[in-house]
Structures are given as structure tokens and as C-alpha cells.
PDB file of N, CA, C and O in Angstrom:
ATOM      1  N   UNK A   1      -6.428 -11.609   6.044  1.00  0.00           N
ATOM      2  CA  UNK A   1      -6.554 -10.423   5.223  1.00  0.00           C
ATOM      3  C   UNK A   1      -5.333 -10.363   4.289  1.00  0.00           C
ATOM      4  O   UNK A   1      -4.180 -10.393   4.721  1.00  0.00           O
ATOM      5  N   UNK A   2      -5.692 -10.262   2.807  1.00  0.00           N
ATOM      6  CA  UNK A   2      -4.507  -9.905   1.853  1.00  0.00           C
ATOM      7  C   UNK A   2      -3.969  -8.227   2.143  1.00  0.00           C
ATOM      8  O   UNK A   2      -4.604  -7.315   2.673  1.00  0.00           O
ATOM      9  N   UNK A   3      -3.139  -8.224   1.811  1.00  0.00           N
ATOM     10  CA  UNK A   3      -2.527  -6.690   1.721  1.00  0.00           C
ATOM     11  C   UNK A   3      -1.695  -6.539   0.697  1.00  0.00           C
ATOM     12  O   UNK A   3      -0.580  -6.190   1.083  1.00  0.00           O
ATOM     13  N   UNK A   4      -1.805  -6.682  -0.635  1.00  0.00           N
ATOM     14  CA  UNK A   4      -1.572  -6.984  -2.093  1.00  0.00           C
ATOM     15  C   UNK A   4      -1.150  -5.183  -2.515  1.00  0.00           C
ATOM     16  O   UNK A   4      -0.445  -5.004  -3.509  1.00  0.00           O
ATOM     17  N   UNK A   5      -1.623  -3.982  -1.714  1.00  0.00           N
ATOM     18  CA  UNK A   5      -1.137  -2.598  -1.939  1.00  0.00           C
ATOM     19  C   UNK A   5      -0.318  -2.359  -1.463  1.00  0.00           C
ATOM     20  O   UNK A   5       0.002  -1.187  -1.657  1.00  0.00           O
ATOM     21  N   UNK A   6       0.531  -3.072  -0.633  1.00  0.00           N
ATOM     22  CA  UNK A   6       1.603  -2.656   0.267  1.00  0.00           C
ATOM     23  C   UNK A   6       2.413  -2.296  -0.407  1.00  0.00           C
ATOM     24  O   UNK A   6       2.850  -1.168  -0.176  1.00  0.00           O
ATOM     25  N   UNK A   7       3.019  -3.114  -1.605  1.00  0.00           N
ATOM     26  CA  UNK A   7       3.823  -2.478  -2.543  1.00  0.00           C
ATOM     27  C   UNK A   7       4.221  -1.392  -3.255  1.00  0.00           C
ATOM     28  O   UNK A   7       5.357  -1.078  -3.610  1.00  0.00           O
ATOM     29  N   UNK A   8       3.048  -0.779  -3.452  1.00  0.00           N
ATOM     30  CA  UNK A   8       2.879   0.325  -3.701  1.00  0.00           C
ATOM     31  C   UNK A   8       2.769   1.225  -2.998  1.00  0.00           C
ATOM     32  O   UNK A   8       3.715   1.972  -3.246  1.00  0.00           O
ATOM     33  N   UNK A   9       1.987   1.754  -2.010  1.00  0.00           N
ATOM     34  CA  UNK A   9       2.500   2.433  -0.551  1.00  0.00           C
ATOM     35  C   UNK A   9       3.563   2.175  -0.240  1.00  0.00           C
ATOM     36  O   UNK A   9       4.125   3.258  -0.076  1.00  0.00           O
ATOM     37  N   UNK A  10       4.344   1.262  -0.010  1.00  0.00           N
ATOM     38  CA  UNK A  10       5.849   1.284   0.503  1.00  0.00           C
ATOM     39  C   UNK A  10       6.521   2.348  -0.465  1.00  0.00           C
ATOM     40  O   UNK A  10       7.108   3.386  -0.159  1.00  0.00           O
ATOM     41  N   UNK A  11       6.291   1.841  -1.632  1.00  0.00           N
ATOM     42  CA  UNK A  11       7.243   2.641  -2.467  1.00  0.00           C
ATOM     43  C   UNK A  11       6.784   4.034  -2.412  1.00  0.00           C
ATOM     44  O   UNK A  11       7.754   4.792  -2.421  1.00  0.00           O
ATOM     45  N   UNK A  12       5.686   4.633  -2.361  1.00  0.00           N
ATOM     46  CA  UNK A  12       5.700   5.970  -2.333  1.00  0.00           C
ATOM     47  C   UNK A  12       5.968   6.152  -1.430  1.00  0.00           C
ATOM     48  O   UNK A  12       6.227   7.354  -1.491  1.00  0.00           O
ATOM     49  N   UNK A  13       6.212   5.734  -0.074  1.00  0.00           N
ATOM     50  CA  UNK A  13       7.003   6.420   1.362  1.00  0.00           C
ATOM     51  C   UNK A  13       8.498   5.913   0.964  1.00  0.00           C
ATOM     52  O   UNK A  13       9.203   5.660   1.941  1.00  0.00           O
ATOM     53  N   UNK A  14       9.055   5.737  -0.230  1.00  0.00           N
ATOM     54  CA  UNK A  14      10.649   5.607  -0.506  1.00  0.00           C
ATOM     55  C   UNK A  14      10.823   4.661   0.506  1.00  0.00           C
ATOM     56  O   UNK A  14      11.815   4.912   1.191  1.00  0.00           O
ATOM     57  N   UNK A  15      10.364   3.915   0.755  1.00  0.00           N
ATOM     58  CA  UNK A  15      11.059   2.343   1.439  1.00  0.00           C
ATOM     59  C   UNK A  15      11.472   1.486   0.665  1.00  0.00           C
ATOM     60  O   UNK A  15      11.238   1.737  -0.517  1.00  0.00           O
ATOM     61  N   UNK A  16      12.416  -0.163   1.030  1.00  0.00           N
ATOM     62  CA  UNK A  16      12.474  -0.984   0.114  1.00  0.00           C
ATOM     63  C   UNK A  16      12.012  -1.864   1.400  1.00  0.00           C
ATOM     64  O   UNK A  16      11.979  -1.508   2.578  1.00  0.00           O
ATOM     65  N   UNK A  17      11.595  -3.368   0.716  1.00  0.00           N
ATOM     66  CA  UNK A  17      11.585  -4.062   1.621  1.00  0.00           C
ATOM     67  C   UNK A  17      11.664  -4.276   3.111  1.00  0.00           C
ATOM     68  O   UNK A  17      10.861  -4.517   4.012  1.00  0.00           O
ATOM     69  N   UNK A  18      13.325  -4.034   2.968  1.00  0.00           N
ATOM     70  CA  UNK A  18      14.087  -4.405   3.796  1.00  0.00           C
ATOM     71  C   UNK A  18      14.216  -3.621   4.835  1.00  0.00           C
ATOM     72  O   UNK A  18      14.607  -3.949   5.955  1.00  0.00           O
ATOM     73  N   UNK A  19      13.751  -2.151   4.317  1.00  0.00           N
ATOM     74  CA  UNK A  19      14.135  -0.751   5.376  1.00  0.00           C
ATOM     75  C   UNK A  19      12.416  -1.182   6.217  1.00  0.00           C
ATOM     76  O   UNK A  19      12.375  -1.013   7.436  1.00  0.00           O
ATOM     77  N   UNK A  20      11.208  -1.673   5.550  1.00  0.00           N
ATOM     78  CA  UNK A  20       9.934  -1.860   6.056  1.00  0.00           C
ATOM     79  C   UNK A  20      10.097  -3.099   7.105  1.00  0.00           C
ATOM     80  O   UNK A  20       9.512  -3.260   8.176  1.00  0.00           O
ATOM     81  N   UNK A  21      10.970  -3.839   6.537  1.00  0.00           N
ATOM     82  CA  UNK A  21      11.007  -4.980   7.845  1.00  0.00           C
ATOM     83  C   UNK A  21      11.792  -4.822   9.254  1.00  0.00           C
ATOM     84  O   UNK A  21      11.731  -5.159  10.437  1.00  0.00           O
ATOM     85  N   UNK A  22      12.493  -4.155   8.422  1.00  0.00           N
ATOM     86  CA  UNK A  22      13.718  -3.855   9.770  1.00  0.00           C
ATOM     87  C   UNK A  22      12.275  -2.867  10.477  1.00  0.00           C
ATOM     88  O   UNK A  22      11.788  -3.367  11.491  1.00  0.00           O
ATOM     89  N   UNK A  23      11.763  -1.818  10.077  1.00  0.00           N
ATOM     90  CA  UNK A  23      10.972  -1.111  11.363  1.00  0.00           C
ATOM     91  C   UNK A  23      10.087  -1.752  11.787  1.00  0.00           C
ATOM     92  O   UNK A  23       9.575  -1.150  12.730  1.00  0.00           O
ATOM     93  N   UNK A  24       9.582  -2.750  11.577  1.00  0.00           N
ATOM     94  CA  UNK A  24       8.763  -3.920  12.003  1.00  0.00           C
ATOM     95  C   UNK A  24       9.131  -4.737  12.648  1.00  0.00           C
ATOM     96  O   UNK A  24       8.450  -5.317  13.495  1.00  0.00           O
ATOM     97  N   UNK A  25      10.317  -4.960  12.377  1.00  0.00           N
ATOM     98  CA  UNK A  25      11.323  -6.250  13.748  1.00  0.00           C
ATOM     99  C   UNK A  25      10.884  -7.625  12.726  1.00  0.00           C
ATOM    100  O   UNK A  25      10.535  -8.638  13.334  1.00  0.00           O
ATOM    101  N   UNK A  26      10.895  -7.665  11.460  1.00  0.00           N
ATOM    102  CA  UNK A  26      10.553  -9.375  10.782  1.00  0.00           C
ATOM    103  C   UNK A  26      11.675  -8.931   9.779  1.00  0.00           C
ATOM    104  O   UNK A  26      12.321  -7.884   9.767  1.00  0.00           O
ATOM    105  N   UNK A  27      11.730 -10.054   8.909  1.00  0.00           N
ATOM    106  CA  UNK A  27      12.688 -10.584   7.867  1.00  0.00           C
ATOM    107  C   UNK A  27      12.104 -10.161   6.777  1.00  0.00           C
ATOM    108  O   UNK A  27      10.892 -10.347   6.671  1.00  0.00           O
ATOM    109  N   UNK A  28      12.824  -9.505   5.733  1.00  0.00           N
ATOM    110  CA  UNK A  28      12.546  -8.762   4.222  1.00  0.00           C
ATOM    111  C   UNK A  28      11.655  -9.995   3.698  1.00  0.00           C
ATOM    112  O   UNK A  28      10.478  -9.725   3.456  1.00  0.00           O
ATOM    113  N   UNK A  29      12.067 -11.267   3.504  1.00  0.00           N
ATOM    114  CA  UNK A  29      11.190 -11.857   2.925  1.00  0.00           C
ATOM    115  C   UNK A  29       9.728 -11.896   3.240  1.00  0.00           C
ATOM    116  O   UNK A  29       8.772 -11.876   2.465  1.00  0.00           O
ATOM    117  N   UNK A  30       9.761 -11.958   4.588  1.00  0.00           N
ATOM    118  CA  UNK A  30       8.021 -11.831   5.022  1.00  0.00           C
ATOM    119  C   UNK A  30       7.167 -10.620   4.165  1.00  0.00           C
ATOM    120  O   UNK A  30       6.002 -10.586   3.769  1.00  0.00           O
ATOM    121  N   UNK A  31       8.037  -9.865   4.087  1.00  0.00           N
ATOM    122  CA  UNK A  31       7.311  -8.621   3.306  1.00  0.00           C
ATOM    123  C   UNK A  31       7.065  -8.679   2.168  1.00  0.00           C
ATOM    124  O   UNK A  31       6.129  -8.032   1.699  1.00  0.00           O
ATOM    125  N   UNK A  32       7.974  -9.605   1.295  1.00  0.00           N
ATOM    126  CA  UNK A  32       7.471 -10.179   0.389  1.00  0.00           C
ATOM    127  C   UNK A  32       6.414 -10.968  -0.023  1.00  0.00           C
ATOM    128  O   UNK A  32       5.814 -11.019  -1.096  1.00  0.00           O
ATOM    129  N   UNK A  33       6.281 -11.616   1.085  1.00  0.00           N
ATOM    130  CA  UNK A  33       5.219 -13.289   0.878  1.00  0.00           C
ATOM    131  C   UNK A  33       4.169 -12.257   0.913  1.00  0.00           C
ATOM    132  O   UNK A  33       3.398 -12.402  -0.036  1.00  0.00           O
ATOM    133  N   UNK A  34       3.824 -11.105   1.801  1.00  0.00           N
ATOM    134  CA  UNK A  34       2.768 -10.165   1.832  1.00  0.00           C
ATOM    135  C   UNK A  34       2.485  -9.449   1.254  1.00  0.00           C
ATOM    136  O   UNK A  34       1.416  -8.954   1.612  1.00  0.00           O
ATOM    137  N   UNK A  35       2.997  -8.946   0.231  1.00  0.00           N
ATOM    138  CA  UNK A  35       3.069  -8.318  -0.965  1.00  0.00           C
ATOM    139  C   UNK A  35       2.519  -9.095  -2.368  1.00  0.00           C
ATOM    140  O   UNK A  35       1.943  -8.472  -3.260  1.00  0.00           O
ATOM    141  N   UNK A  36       2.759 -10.403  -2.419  1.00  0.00           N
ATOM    142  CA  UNK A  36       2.334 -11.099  -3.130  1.00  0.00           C
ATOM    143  C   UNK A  36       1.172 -12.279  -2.608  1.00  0.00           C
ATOM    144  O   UNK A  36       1.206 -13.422  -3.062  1.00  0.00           O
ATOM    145  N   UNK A  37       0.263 -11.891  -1.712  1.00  0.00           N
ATOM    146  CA  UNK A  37      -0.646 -12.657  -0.956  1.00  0.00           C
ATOM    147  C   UNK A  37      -0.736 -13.367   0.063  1.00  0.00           C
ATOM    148  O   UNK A  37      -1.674 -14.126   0.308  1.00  0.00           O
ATOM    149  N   UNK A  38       0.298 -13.169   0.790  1.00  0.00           N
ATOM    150  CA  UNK A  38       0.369 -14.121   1.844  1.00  0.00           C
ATOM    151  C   UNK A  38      -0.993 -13.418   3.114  1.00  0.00           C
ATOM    152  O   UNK A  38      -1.061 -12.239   3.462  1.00  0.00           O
ATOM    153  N   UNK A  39      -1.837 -14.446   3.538  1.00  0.00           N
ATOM    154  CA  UNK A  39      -2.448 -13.510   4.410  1.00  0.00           C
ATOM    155  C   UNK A  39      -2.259 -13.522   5.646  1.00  0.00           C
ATOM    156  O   UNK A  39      -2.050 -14.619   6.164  1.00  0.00           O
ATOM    157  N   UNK A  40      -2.276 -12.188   6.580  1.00  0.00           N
ATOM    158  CA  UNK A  40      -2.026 -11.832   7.399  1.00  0.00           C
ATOM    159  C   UNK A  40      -2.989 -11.301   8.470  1.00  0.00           C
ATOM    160  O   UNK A  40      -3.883 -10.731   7.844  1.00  0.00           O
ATOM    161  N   UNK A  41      -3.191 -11.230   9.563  1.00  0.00           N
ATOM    162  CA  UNK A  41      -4.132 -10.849  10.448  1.00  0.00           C
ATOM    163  C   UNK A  41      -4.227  -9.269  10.742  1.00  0.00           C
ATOM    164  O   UNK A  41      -3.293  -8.511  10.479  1.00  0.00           O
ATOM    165  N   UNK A  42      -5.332  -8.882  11.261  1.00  0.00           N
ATOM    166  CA  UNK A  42      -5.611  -7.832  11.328  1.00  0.00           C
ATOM    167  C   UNK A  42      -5.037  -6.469  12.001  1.00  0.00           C
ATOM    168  O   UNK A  42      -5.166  -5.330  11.551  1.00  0.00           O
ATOM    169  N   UNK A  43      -4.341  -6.883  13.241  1.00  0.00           N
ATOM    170  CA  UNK A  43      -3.727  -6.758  14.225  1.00  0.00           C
ATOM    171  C   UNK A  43      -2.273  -5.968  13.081  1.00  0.00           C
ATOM    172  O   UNK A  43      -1.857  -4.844  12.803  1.00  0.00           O
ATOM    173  N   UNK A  44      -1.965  -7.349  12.754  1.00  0.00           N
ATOM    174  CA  UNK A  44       0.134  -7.185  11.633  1.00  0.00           C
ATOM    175  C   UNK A  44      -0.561  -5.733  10.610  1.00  0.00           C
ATOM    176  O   UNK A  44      -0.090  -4.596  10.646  1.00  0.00           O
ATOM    177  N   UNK A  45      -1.600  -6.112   9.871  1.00  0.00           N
ATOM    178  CA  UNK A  45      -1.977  -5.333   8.907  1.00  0.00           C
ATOM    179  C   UNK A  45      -2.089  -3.453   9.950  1.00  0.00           C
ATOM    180  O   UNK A  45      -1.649  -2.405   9.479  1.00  0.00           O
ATOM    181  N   UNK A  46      -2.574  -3.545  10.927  1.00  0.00           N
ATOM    182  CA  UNK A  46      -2.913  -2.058  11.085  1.00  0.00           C
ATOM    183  C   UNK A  46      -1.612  -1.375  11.849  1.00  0.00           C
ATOM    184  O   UNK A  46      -1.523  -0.178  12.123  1.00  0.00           O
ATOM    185  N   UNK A  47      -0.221  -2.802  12.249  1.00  0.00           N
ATOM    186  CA  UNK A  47       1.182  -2.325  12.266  1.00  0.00           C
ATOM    187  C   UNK A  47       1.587  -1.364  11.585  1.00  0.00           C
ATOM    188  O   UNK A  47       1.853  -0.193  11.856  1.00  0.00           O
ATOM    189  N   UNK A  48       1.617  -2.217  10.291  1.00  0.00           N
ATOM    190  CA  UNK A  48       2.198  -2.400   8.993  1.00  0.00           C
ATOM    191  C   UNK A  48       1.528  -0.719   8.543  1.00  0.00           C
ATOM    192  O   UNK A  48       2.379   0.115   8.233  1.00  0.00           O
ATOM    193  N   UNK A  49       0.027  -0.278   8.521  1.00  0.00           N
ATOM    194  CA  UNK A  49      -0.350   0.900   8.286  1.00  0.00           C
ATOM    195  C   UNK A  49      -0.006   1.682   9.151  1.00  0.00           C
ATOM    196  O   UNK A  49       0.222   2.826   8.758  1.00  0.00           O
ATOM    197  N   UNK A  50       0.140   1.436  10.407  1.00  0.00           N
ATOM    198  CA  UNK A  50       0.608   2.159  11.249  1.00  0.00           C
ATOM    199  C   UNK A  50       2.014   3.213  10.913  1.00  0.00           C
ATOM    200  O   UNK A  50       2.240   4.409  11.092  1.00  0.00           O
ATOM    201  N   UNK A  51       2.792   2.051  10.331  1.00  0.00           N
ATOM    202  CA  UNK A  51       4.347   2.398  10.031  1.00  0.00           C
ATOM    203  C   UNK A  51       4.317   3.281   8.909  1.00  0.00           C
ATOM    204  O   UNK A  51       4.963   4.324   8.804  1.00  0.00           O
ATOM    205  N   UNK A  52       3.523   2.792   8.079  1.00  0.00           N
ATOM    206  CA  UNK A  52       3.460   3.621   6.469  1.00  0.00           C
ATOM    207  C   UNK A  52       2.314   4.842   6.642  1.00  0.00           C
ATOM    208  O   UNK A  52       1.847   5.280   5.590  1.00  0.00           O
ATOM    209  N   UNK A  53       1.943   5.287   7.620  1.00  0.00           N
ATOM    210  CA  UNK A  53       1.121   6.433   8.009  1.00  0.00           C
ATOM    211  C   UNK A  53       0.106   6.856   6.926  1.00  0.00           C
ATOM    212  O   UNK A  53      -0.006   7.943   6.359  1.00  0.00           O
ATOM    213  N   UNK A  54      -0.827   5.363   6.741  1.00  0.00           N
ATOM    214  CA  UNK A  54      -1.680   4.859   5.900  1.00  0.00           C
ATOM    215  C   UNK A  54      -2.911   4.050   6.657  1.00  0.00           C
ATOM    216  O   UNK A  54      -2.735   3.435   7.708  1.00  0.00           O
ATOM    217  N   UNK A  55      -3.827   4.113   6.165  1.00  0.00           N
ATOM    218  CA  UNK A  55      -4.979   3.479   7.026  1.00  0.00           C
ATOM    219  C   UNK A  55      -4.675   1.852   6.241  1.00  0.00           C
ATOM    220  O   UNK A  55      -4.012   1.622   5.229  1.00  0.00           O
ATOM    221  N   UNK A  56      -5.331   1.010   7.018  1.00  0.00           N
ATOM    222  CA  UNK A  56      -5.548  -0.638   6.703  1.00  0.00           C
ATOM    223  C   UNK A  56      -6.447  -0.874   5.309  1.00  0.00           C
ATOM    224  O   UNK A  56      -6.449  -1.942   4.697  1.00  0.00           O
ATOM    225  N   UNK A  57      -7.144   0.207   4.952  1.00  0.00           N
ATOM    226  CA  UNK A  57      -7.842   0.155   3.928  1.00  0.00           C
ATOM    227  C   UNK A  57      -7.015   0.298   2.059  1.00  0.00           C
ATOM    228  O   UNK A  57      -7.324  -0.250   1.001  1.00  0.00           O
ATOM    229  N   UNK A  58      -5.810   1.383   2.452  1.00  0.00           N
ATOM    230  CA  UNK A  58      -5.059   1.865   1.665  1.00  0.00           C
ATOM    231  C   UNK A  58      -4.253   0.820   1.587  1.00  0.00           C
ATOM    232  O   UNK A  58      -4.147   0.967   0.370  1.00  0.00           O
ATOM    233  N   UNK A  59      -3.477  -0.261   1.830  1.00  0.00           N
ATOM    234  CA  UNK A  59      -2.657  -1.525   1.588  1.00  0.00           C
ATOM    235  C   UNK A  59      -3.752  -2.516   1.229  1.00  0.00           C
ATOM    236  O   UNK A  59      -3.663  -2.984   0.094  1.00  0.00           O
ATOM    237  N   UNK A  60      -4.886  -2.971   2.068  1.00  0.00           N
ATOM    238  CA  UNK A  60      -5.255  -4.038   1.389  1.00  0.00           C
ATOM    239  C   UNK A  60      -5.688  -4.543   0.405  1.00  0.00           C
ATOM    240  O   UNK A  60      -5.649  -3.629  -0.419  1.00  0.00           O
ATOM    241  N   UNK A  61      -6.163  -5.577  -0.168  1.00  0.00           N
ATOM    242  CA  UNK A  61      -6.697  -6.093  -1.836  1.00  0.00           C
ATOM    243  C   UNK A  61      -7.657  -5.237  -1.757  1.00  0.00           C
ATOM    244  O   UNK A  61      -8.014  -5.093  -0.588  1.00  0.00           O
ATOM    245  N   UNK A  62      -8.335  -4.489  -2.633  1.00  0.00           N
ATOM    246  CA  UNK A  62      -9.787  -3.885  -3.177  1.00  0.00           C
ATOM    247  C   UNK A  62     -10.454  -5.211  -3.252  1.00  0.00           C
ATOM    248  O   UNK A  62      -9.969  -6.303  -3.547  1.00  0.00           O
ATOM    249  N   UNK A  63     -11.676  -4.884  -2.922  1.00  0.00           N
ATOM    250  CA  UNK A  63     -12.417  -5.421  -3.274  1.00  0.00           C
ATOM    251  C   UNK A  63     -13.115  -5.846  -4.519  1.00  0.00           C
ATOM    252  O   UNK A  63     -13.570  -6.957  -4.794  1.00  0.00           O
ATOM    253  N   UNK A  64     -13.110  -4.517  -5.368  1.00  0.00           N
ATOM    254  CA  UNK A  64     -13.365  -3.868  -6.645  1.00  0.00           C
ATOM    255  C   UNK A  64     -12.047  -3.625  -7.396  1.00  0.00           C
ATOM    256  O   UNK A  64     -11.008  -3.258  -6.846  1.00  0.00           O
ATOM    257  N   UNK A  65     -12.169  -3.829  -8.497  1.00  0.00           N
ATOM    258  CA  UNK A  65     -11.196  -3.048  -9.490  1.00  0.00           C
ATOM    259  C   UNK A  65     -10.765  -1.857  -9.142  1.00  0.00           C
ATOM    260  O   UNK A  65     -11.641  -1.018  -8.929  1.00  0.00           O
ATOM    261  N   UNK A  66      -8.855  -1.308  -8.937  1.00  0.00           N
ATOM    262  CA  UNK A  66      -9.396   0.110  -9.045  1.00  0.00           C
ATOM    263  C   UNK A  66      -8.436   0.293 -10.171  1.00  0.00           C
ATOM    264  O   UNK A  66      -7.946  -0.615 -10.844  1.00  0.00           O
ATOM    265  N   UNK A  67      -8.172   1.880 -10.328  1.00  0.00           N
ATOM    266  CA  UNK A  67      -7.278   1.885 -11.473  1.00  0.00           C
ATOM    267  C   UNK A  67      -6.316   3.168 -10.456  1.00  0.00           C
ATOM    268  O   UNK A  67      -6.897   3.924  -9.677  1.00  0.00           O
ATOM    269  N   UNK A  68      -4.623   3.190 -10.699  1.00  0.00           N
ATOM    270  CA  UNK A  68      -3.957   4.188  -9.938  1.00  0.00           C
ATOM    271  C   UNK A  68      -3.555   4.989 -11.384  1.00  0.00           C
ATOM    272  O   UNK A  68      -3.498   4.493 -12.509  1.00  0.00           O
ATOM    273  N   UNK A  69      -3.327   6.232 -11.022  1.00  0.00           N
ATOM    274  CA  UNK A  69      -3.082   7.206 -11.722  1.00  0.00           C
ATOM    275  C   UNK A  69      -2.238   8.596 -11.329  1.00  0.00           C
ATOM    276  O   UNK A  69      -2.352   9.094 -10.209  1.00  0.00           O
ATOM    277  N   UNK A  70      -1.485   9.100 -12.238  1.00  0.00           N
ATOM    278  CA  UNK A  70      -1.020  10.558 -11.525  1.00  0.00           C
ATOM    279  C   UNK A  70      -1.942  11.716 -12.122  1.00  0.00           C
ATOM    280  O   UNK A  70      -2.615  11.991 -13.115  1.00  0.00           O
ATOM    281  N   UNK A  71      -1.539  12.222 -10.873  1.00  0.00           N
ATOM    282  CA  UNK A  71      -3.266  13.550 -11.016  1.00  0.00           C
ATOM    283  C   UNK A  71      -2.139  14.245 -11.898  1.00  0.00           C
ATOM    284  O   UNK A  71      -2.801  15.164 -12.379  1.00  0.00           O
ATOM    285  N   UNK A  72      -0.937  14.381 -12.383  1.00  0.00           N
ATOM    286  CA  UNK A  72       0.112  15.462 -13.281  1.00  0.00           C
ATOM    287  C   UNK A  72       0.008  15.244 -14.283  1.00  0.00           C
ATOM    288  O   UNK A  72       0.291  16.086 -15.135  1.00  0.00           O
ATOM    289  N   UNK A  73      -0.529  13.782 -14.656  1.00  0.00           N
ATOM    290  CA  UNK A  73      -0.792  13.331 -16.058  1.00  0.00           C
ATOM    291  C   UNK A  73      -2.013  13.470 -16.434  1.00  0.00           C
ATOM    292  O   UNK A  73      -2.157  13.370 -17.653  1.00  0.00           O
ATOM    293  N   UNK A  74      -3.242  13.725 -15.649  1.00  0.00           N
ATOM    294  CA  UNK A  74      -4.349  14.143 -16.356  1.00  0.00           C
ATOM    295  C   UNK A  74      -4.400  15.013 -17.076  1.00  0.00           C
ATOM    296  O   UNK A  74      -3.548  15.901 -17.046  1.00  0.00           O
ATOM    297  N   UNK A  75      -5.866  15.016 -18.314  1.00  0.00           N
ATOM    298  CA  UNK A  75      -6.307  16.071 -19.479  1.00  0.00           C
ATOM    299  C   UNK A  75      -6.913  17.363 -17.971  1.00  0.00           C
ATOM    300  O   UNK A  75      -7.147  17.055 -16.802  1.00  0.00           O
ATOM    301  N   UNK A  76      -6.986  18.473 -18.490  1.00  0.00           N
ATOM    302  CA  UNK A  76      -7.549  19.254 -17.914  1.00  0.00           C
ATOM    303  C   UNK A  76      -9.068  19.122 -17.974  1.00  0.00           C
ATOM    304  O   UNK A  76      -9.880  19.601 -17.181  1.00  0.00           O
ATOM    305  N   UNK A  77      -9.353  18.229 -19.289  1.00  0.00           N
ATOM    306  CA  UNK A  77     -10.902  18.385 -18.524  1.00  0.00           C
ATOM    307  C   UNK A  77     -11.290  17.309 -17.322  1.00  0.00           C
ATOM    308  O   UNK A  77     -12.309  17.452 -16.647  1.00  0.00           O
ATOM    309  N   UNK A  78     -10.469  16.347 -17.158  1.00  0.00           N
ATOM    310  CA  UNK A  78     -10.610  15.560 -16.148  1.00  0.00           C
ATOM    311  C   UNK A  78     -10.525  16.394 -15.032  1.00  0.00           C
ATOM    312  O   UNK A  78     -11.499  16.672 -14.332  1.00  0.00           O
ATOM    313  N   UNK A  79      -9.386  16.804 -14.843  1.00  0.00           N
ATOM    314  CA  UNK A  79      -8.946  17.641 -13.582  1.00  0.00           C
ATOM    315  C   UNK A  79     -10.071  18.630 -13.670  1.00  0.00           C
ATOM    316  O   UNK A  79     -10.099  19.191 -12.574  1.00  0.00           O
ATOM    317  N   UNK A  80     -11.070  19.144 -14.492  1.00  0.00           N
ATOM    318  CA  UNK A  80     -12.018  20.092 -13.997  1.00  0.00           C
ATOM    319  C   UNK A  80     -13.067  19.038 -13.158  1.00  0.00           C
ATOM    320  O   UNK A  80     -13.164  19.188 -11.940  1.00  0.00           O
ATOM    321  N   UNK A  81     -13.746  18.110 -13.752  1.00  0.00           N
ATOM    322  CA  UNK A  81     -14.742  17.291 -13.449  1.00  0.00           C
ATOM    323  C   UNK A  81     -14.459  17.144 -11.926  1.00  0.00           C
ATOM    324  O   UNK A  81     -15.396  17.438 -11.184  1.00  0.00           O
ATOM    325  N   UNK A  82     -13.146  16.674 -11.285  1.00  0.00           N
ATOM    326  CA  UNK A  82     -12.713  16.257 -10.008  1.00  0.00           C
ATOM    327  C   UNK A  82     -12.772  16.904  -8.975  1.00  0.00           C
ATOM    328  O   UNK A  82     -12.739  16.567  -7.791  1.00  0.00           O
ATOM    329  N   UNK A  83     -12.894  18.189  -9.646  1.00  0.00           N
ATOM    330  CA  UNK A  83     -12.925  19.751  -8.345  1.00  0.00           C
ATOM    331  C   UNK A  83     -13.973  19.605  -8.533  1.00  0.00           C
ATOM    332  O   UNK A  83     -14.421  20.122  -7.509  1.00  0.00           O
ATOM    333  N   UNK A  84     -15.114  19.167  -9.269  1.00  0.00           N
ATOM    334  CA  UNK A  84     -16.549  19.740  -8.605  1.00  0.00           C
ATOM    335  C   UNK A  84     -16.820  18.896  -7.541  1.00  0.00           C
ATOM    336  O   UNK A  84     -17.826  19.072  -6.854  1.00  0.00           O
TER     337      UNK A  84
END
């Protein structure tokens, strides 16, 4: 399993690397190789969500395209469409 979002979840829980490996017990680089595709088993992956108080779904590759966005930067008519 890729986990290609980790990067991004890490960073919104204000982690770097290094603070994610150390609570994991592995080496900053591993977190790297995983961040940039290294794949990993299912088991490491629902750690890894475990730690970032994120489901296994929220780190791994999409399947699909998605697009990330801040809901502060939307037009208001977007932000109406979303509440319905």
C-alpha cells in the first residue's frame, strides 16, 4: 500500500518527519521513502494513522484525482452549495 498523503496529514498535526518517526520507533528517513512511495503494509499504515488520529484511508494514494482546498478561501456561493 502507497501512503503518498502522509505528508500532508503530518503537517497539519504540526509534525516534521523526524518528531513522526521518533513516535513510531523507525528512522526519519523511512518516513521519507513513504512519503514519496515507498510501499508499506497494512498493519505499518493503520500505525502510522493510528499516531496521526487519521483513518488509513486519509494518508493513502487516492485512487481518483482529488483536489485539497481551504474551506476560508472559498466564494460564498460555494460555501452555500456545501451546506446543502
Amino acid at each position: 500500500m502507497r501512503i503518498e498523503r502522509l505528508a500532508s496529514v503530518r503537517r497539519d498535526r504540526g509534525l516534521t518527519q523526524a518528531q513522526l518517526a521518533e513516535r513510531l520507533g523507525m528512522q526519519q528517513p523511512r518516513i521519507s521513502n513513504m512519503e514519496t512511495g515507498l510501499s508499506i503494509s497494512r498493519t505499518l499504515a493503520e500505525r502510522i494513522a493510528a499516531e496521526l488520529l487519521c483513518s488509513v484511508e486519509d494518508i493513502k494514494t487516492p485512487t481518483e484525482p482529488t483536489v485539497t482546498f481551504k474551506v476560508s478561501e472559498l466564494p460564498p456561493q460555494v460555501l452555500a452549495l456545501l451546506k446543502k
